[in-house]
C-alpha positions in Angstrom: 125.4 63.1 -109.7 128.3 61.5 -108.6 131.4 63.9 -107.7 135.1 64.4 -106.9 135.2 67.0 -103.8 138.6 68.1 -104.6 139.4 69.9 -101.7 138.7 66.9 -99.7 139.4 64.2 -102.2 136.3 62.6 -101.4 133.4 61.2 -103.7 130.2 63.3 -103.1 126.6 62.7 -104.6 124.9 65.7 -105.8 121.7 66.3 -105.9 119.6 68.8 -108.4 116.6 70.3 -108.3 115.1 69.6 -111.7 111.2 69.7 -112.4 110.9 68.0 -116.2 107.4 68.9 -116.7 108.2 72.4 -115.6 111.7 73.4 -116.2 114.8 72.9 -118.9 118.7 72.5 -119.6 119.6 74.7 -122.4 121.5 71.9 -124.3 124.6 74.0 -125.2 125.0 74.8 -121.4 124.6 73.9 -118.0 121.6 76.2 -117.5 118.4 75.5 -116.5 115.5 77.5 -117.4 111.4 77.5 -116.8 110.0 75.8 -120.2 108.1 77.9 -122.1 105.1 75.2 -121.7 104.9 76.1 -118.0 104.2 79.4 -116.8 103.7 79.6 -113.0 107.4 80.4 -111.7 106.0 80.6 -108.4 104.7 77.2 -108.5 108.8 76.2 -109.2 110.2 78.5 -106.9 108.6 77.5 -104.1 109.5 74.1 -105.1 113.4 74.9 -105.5 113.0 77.3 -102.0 111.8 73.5 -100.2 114.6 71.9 -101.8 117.0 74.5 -100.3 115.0 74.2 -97.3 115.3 70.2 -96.8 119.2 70.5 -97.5 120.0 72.9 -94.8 117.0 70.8 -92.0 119.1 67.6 -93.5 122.5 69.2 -93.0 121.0 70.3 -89.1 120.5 66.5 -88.1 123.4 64.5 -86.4 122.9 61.2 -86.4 124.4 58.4 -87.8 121.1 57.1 -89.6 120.6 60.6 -91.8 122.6 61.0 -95.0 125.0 63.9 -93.8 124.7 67.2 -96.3 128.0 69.1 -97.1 126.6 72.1 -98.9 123.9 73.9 -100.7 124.1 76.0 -103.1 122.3 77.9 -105.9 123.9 77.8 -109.8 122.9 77.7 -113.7 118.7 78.7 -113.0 118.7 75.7 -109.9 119.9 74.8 -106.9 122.1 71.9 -105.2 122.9 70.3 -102.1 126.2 67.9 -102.0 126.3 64.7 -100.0 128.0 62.0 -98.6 128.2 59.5 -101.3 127.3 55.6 -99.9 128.7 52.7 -102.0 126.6 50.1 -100.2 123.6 50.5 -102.6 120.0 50.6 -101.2 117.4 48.5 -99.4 115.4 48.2 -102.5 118.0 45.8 -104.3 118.9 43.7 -101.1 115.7 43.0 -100.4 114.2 41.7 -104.0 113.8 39.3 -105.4 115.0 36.8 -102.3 114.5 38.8 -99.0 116.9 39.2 -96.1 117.2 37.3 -93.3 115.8 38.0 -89.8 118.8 39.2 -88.5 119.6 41.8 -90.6 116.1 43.2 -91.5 115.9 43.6 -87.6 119.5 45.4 -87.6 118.1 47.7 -90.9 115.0 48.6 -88.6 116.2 49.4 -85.6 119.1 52.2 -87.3 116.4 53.4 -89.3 113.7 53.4 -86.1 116.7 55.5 -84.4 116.9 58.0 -87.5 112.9 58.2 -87.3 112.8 58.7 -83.4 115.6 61.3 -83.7 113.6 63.2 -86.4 110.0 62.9 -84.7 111.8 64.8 -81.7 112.9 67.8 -84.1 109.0 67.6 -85.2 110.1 66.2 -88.5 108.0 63.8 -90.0 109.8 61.7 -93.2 106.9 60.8 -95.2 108.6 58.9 -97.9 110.1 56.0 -96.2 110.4 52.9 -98.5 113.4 50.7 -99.2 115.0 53.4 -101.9 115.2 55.9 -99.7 117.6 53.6 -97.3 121.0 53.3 -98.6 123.7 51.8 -96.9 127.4 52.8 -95.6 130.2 50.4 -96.7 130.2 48.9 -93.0 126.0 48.0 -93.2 125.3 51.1 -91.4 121.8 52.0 -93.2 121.1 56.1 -94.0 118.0 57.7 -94.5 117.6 59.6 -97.2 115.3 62.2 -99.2 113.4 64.1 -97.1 111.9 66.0 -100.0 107.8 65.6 -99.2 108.8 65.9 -95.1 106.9 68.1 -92.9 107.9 69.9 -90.4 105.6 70.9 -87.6 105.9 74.0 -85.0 106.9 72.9 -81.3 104.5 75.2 -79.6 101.5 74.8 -81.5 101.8 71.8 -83.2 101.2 73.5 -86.9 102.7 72.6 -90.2 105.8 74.7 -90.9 106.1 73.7 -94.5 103.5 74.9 -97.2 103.9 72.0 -99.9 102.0 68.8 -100.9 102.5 65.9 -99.6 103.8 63.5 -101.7 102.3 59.7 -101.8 105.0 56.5 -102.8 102.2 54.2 -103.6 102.4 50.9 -101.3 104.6 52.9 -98.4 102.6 56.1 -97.6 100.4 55.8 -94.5 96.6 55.5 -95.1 96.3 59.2 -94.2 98.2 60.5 -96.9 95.8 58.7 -99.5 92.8 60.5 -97.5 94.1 64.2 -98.6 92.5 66.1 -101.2 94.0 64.4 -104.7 94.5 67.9 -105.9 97.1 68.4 -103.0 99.2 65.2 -104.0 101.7 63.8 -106.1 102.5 60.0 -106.3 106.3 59.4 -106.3 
């Protein structure tokens, strides 16, 4: 959603965690509850305790290249997390239907290389990059952005600090990801 931050008088995007198949929004009120259809609340908590989870890992990172998080919070049966909001639209839409010139894909790759190098040092792994997930400031700086199916990995051991599938975005997800056991993935 797009917001005022009155306090700041600032537009924010807000983000929701909403599951459709699994959860939804009485239509007299703001509240969201599990639908009667689906009846593993664990299965959706642990979902909305990652989404809490990527907010505050997000809100953690300091670099110029990762969408900055101003809060997280929990309200109506879900949770949210409040971001900067970027006017300069994604990578998706200046890239289609004509391309970009050499120049400026090579400026888009190096920030985001920077955002993925800063990231793989905090044993973060993305996971969903593609050209939605790169939006842009109004001065060109591009922002990475969802880390939803990110991993995060333990700096002694090396082992997988996050309990949820991996998602796959069909035509951007490493070979590796399509390897895992279907039953364990989701295509986004």
């Amino acid at each position: 959603y797009l917001a005022i931050q009155t306090a700041l008088d600032r537009k924010v995007a807000v983000k929701e965690f909403f599951m459709p198949n699994c959860i939804i929004r009485d239509g007299d009120t703001t509240i969201v509850t599990m639908s009667k259809k689906h009846h593993s609340y664990w299965w959706v908590e642990q979902y909305k305790q990652k989404f809490i989870k990527e907010a505050k890992t997000i809100a953690s990172l300091d670099n110029p290249h990762i969408i900055r998080i101003h809060d997280v919070f929990e309200e109506n049966g879900t949770a949210y997390y409040v971001m900067e909001y970027l006017e300069g639209g994604d990578l998706k839409s200046r890239v289609q239907p004509q391309g970009l010139p050499e120049s400026d894909a090579l400026q888009i790759i190096r920030q985001i290389a920077e955002a993925l190098n800063y990231i793989h040092r905090r044993n973060i792994l993305h996971l969903d990059i593609k050209p939605s997930n790169v939006l842009f400031r109004e001065d060109d700086t591009a922002v990475l952005i969802d880390f939803g199916i990110s991993k995060h990995y333990d700096e002694k051991d090396g082992s997988e600090t996050s309990n949820t599938p991996i998602g796959i975005s069909d035509g951007y997800a490493p070979l590796e990801q399509y390897e895992m056991d279907g039953n364990n993935c989701f295509t986004s």
